[in-house]
ChimeraX commands (.cxc) that place a marker at each C-alpha (Angstrom):
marker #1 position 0.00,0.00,0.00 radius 0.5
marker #1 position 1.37,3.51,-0.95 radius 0.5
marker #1 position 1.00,5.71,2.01 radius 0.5
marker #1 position 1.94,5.16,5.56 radius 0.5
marker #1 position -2.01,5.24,7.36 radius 0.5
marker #1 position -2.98,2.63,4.71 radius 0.5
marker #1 position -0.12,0.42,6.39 radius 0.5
marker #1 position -0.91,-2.86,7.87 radius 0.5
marker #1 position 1.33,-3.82,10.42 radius 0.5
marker #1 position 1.80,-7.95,10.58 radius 0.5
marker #1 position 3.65,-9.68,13.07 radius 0.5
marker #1 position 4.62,-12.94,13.24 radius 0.5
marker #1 position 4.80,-15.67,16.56 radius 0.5
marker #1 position 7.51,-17.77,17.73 radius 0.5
marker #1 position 7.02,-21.64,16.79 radius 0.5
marker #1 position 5.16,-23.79,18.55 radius 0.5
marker #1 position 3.59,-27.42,18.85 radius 0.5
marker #1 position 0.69,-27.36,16.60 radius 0.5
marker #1 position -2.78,-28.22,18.28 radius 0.5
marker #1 position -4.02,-30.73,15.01 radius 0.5
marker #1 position -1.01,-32.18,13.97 radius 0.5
marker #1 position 1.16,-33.25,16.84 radius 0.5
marker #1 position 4.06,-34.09,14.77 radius 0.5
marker #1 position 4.04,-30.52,13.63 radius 0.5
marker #1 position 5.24,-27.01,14.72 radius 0.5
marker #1 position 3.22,-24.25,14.32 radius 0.5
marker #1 position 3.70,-20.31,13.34 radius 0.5
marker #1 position 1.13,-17.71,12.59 radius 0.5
marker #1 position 1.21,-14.41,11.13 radius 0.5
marker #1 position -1.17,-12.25,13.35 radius 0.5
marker #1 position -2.46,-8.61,12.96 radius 0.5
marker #1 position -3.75,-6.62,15.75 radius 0.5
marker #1 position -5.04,-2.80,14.66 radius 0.5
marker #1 position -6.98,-0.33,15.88 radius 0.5
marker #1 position -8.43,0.41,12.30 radius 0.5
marker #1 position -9.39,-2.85,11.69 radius 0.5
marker #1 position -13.29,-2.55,10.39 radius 0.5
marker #1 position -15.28,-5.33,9.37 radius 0.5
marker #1 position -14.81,-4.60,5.30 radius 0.5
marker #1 position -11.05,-4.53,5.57 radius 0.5
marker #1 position -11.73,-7.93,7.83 radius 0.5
marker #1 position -13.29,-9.67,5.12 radius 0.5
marker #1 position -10.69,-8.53,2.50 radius 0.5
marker #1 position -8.17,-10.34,5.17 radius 0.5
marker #1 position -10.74,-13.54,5.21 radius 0.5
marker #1 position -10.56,-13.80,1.58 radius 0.5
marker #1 position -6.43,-14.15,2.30 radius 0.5
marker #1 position -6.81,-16.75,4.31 radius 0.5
marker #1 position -6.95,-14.81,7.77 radius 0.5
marker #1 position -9.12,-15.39,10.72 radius 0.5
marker #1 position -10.16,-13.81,13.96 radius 0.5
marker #1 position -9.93,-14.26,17.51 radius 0.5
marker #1 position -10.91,-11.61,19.96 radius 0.5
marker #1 position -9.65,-8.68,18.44 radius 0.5
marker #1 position -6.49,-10.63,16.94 radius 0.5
marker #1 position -6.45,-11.83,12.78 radius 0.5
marker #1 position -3.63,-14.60,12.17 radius 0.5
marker #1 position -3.02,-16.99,9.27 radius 0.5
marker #1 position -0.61,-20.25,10.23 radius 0.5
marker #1 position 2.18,-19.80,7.86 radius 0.5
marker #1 position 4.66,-23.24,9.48 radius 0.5
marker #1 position 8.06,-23.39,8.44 radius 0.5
marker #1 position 7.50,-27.37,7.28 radius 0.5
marker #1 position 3.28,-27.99,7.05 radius 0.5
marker #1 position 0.94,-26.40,4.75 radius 0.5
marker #1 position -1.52,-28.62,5.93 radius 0.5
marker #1 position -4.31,-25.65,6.98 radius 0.5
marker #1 position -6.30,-25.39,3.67 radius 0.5
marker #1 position -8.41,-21.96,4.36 radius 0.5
marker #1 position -12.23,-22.96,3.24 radius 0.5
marker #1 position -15.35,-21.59,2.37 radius 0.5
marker #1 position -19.20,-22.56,1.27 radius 0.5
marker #1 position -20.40,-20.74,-1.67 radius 0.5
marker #1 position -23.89,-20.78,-0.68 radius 0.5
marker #1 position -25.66,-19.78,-3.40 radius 0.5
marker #1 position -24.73,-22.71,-4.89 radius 0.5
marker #1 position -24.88,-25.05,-1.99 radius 0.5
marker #1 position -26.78,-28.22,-1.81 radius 0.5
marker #1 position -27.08,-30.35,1.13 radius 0.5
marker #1 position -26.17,-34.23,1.09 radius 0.5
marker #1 position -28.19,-37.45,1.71 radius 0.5
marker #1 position -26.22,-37.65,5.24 radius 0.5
marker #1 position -27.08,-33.76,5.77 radius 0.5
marker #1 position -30.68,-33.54,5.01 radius 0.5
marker #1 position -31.74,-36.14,7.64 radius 0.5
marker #1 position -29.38,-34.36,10.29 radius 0.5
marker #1 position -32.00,-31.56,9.18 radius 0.5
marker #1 position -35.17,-33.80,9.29 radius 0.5
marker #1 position -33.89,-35.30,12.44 radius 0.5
marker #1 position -34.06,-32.31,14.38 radius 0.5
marker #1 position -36.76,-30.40,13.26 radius 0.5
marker #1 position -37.97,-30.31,16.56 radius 0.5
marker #1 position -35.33,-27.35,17.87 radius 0.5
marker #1 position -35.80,-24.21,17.15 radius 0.5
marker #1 position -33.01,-21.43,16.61 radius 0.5
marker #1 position -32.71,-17.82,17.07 radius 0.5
marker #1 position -29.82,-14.79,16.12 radius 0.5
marker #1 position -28.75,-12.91,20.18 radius 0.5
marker #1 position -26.19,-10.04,20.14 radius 0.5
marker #1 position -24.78,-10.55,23.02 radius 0.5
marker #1 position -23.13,-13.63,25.17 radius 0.5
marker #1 position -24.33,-14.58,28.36 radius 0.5
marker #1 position -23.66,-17.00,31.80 radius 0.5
marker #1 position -25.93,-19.30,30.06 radius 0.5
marker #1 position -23.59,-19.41,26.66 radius 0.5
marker #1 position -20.69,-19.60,29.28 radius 0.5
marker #1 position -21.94,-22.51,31.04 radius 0.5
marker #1 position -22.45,-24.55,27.80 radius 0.5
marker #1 position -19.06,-23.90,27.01 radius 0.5
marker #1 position -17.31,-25.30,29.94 radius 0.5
marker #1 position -19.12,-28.09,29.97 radius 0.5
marker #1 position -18.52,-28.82,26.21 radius 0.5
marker #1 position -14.27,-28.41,26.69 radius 0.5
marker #1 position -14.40,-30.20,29.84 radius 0.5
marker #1 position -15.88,-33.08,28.46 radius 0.5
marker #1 position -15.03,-33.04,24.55 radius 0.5
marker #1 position -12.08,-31.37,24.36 radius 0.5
marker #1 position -10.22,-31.84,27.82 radius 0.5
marker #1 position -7.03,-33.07,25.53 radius 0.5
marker #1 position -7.21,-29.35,23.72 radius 0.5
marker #1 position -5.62,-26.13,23.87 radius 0.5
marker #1 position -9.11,-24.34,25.29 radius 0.5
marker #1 position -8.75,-26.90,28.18 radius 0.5
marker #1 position -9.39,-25.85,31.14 radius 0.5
marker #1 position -12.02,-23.26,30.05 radius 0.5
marker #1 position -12.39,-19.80,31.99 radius 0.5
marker #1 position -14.58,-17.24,31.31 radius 0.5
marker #1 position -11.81,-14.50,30.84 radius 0.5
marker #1 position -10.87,-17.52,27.96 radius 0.5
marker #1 position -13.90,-17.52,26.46 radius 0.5
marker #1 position -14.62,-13.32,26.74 radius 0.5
marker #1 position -11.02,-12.82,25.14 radius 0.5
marker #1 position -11.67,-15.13,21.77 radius 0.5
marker #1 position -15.75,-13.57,21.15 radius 0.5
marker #1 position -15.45,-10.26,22.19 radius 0.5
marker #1 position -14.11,-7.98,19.83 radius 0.5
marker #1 position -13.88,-3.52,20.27 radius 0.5
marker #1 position -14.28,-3.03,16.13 radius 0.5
marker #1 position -17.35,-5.88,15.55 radius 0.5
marker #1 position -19.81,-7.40,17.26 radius 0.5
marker #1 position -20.62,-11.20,16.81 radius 0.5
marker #1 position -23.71,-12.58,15.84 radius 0.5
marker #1 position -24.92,-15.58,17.62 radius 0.5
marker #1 position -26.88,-18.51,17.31 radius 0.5
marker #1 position -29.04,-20.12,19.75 radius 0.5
marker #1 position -30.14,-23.87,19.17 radius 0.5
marker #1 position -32.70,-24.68,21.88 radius 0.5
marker #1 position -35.13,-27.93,22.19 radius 0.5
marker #1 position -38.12,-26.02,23.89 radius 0.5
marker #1 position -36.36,-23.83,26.22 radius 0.5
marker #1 position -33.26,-25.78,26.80 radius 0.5
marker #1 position -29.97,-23.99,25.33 radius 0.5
marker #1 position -28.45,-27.06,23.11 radius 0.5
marker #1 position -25.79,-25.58,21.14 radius 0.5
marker #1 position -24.32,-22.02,20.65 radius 0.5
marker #1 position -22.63,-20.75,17.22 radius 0.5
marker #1 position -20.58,-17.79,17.35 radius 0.5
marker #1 position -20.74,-15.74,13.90 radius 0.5
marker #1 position -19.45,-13.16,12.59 radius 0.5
marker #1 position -21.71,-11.08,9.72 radius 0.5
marker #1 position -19.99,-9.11,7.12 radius 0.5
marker #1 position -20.79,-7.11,4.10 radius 0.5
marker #1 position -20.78,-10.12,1.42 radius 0.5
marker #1 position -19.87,-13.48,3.92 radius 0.5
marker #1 position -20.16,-15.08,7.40 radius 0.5
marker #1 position -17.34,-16.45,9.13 radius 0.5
marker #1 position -18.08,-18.99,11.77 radius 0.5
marker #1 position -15.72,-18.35,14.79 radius 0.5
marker #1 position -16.53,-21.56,17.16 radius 0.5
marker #1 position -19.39,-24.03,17.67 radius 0.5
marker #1 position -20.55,-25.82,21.27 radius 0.5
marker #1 position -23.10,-27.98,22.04 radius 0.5
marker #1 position -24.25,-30.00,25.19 radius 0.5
marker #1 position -22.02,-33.33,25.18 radius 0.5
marker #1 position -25.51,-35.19,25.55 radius 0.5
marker #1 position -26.60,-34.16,22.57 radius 0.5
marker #1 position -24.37,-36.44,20.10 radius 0.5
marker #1 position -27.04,-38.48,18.63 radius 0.5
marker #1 position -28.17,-34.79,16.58 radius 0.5
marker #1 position -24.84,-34.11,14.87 radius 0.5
marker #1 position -25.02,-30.77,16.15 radius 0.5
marker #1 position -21.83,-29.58,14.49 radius 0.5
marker #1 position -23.35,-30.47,11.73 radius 0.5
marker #1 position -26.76,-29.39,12.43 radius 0.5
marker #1 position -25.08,-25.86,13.11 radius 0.5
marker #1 position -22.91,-25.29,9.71 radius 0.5
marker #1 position -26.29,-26.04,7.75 radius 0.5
marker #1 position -28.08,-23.50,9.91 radius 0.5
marker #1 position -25.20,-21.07,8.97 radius 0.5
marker #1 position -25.56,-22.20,5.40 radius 0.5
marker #1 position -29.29,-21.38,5.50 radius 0.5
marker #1 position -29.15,-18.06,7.69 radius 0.5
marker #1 position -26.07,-17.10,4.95 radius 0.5
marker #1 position -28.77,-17.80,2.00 radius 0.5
marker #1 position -31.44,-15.91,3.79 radius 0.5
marker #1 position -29.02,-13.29,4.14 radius 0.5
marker #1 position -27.92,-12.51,0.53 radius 0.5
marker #1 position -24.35,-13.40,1.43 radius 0.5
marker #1 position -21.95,-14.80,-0.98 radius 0.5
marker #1 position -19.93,-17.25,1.03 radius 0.5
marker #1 position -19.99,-18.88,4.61 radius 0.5
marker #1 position -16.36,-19.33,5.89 radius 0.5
marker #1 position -15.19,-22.38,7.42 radius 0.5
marker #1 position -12.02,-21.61,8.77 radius 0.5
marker #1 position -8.80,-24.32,8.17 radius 0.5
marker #1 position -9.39,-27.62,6.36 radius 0.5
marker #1 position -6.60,-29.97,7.72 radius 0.5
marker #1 position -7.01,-33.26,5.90 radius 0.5
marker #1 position -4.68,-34.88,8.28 radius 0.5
marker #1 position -6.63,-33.96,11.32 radius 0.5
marker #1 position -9.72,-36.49,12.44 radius 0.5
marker #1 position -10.92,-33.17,14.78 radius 0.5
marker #1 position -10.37,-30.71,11.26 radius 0.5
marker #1 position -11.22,-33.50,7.85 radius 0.5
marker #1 position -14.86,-32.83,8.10 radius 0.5
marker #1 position -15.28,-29.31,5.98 radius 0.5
marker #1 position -15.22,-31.04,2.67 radius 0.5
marker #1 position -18.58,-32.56,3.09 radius 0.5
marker #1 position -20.27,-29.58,2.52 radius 0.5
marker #1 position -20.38,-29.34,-0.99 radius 0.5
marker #1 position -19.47,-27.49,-3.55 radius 0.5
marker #1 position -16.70,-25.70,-1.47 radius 0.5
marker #1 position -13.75,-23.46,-1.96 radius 0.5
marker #1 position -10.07,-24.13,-1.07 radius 0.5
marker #1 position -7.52,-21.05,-1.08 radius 0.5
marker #1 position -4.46,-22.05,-3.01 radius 0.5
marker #1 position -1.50,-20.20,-4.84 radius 0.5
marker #1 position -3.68,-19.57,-7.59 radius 0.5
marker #1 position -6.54,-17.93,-5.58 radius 0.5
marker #1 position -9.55,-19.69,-4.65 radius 0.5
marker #1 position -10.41,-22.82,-6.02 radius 0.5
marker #1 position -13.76,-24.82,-6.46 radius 0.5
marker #1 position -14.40,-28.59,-5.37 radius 0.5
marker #1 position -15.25,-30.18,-8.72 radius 0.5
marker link #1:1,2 radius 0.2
marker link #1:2,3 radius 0.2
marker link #1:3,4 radius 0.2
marker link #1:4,5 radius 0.2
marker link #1:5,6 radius 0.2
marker link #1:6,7 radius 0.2
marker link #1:7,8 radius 0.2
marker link #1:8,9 radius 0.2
marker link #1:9,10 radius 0.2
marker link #1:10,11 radius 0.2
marker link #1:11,12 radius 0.2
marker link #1:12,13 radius 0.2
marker link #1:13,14 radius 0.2
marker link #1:14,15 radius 0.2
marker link #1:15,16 radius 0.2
marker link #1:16,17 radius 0.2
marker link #1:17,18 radius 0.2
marker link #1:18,19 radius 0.2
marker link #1:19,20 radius 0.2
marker link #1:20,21 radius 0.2
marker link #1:21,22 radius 0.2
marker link #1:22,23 radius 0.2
marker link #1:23,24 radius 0.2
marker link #1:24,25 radius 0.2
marker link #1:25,26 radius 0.2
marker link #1:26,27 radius 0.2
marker link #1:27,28 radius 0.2
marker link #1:28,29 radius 0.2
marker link #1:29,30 radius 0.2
marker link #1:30,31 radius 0.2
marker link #1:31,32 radius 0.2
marker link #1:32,33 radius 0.2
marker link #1:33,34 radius 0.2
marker link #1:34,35 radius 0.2
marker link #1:35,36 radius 0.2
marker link #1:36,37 radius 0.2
marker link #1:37,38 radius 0.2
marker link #1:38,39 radius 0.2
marker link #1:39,40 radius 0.2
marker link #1:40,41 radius 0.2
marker link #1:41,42 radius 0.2
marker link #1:42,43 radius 0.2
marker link #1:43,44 radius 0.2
marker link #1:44,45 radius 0.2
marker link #1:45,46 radius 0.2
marker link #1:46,47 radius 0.2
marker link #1:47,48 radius 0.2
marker link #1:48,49 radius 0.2
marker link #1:49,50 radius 0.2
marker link #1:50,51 radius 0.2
marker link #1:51,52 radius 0.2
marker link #1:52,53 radius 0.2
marker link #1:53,54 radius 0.2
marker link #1:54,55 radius 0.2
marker link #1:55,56 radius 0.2
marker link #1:56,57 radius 0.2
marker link #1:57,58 radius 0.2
marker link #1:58,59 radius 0.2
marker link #1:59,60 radius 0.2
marker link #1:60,61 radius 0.2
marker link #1:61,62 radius 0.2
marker link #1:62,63 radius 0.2
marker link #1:63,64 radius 0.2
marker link #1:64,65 radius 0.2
marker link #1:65,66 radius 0.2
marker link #1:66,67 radius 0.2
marker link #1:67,68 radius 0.2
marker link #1:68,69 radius 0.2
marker link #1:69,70 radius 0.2
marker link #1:70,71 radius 0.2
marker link #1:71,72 radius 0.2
marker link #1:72,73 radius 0.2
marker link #1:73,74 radius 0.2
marker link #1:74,75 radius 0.2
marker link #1:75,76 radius 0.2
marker link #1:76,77 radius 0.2
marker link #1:77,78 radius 0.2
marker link #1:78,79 radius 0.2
marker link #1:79,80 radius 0.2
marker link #1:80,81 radius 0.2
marker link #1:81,82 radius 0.2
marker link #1:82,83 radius 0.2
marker link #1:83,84 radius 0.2
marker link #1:84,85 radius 0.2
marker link #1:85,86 radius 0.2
marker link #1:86,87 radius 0.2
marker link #1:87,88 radius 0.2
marker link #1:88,89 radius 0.2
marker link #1:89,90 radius 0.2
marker link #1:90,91 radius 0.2
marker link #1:91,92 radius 0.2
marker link #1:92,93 radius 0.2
marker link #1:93,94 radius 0.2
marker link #1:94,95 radius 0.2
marker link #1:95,96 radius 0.2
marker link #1:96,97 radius 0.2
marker link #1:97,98 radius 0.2
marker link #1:98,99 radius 0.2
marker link #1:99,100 radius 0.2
marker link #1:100,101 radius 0.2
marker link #1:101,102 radius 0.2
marker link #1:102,103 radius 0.2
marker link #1:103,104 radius 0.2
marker link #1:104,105 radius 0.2
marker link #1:105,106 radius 0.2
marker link #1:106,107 radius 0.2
marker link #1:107,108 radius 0.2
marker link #1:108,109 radius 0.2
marker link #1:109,110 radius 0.2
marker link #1:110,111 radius 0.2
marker link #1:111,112 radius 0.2
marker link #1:112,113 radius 0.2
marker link #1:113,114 radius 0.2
marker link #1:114,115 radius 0.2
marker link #1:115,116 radius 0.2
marker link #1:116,117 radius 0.2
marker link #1:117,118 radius 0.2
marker link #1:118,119 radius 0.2
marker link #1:119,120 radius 0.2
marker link #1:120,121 radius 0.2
marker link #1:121,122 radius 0.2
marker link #1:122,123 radius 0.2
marker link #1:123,124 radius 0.2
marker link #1:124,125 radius 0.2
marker link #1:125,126 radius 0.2
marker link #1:126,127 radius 0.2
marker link #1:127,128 radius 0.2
marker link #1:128,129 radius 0.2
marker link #1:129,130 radius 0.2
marker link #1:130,131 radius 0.2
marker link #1:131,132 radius 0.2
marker link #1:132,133 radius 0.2
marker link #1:133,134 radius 0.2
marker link #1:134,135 radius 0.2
marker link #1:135,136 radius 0.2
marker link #1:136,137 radius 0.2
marker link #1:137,138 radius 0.2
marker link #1:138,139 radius 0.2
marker link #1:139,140 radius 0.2
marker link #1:140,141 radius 0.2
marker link #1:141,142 radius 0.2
marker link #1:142,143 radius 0.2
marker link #1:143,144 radius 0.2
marker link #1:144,145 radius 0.2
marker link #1:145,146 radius 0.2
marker link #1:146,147 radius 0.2
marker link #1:147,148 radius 0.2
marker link #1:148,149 radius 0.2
marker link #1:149,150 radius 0.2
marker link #1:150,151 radius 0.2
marker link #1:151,152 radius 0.2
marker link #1:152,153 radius 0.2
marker link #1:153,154 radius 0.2
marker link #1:154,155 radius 0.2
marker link #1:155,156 radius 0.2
marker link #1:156,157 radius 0.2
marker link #1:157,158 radius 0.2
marker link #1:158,159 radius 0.2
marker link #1:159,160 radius 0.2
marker link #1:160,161 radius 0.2
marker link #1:161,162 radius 0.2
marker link #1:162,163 radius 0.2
marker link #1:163,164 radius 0.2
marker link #1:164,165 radius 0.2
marker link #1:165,166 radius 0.2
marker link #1:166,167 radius 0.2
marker link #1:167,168 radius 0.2
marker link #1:168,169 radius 0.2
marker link #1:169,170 radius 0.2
marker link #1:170,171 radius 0.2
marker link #1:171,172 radius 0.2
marker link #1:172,173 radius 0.2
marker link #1:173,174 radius 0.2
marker link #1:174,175 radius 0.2
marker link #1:175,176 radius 0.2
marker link #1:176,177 radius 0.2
marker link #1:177,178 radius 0.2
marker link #1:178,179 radius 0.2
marker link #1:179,180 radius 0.2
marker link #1:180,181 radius 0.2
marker link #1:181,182 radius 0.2
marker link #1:182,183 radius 0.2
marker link #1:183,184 radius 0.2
marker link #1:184,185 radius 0.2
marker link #1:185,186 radius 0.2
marker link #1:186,187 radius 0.2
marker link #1:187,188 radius 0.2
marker link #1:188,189 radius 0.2
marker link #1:189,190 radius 0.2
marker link #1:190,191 radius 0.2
marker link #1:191,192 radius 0.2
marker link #1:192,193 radius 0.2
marker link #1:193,194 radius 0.2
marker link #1:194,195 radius 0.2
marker link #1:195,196 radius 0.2
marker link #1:196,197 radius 0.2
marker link #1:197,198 radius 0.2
marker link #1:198,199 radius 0.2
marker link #1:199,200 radius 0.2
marker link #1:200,201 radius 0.2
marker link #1:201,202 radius 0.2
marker link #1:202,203 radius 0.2
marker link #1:203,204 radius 0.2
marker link #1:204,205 radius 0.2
marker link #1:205,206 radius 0.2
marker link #1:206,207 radius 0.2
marker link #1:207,208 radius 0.2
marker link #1:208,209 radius 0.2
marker link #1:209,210 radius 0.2
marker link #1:210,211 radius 0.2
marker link #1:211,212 radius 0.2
marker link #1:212,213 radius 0.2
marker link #1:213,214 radius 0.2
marker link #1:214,215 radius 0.2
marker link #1:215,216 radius 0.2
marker link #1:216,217 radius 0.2
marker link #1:217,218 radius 0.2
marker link #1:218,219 radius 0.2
marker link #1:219,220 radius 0.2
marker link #1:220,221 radius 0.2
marker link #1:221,222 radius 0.2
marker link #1:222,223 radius 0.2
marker link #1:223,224 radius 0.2
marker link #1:224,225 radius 0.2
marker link #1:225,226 radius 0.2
marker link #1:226,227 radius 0.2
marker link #1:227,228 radius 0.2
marker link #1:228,229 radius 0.2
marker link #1:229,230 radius 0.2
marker link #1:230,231 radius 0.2
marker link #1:231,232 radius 0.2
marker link #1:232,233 radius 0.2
marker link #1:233,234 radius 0.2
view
């Protein structure tokens, strides 16, 4: 960029041992400005950035290019066999868009990383944890309330921008399995996306590799971000 206010400032981290791929060290590029606003965020998301608290990074390892960034055109998408009767099979919960978090949200949380991802980096959860990775001074998250009657089932934490939504982080309750509701809550993202007039849903990191990251492929047709630019599933 040509003058020194249109300057982005990236850093980069020390290595460290990657979360996904044990055998791995990790590295991200990370970019933390005051100017950030949510259309120069989505010009980063189309570069393969993503956000955390107030924080964009993009892993760029020394040795792995395993992290394949991803996103759903869903104009175009069209649910599977497998994901249709996720949707039939719970058309009994209802879901709703909130503004802002609460101690309810919280307490799903904690009990989804104690008991599904104890053997994670989010473990043990906190609140000042889980404040620090939503919460964010230049944008406000959207998020997504699955409930059967008036029991909270699953949160999805969203973030709405001019052309896209990026899903930040899903939770459910643990005794909930038998609904796929990670599943359940990317189609609801697909659908609220549609409804929305937005061009893509992003997905994050696609790590083939990775049994907790292999599963973004199923929703088809997607995009991969390569050297060339984005790329569509054939």
């Amino acid at each position: 960029m040509s003058s020194k206010s249109d300057t982005i400032q990236v850093g980069m981290t020390n290595t460290f041992a990657c979360s996904y791929l044990p055998e791995q060290q990790e590295q991200l590029l990370v970019l933390q400005e005051n100017t950030l606003n949510v259309e120069l965020f989505e010009q980063l998301l189309t570069l393969g950035f993503r956000r955390s608290g107030e924080t964009l990074y993009k892993p760029h390892c020394p040795n792995c290019r395993a992290c394949q960034p991803i996103r759903i055109p869903v104009k175009h998408f069209s649910a599977s066999r497998r994901q249709k009767r996720t949707l039939k099979h719970n058309r009994d919960l209802s879901w709703s868009i909130v503004n802002t978090t609460s101690d309810e949200h919280y307490q799903l949380y904690q009990q989804y990383i104690e008991q599904r991802h104890h053997d994670g980096p989010m473990y043990p959860p906190s609140r000042a944890q889980y404040d620090n990775f939503i919460q964010c001074a230049w944008h406000q998250p959207q998020l997504i309330e699955v409930r059967d009657n008036k029991e909270l089932i699953g949160v999805a934490i969203t973030d709405v921008l001019p052309n896209s939504l990026s899903a930040i982080y899903s939770f459910f309750s643990p005794t909930q399995e038998k609904r796929s509701m990670g599943s359940l809550m990317i189609l609801i993202q697909c659908r609220i996306a549609k409804l929305m007039g937005k061009d893509f849903l992003y997905l994050g990191y696609q790590i083939d590799a990775s049994r907790k990251m292999n599963y973004k492929k199923a929703y088809q047709p997607y995009e991969i971000l390569t050297a060339n630019g984005w790329q569509q599933s054939e």
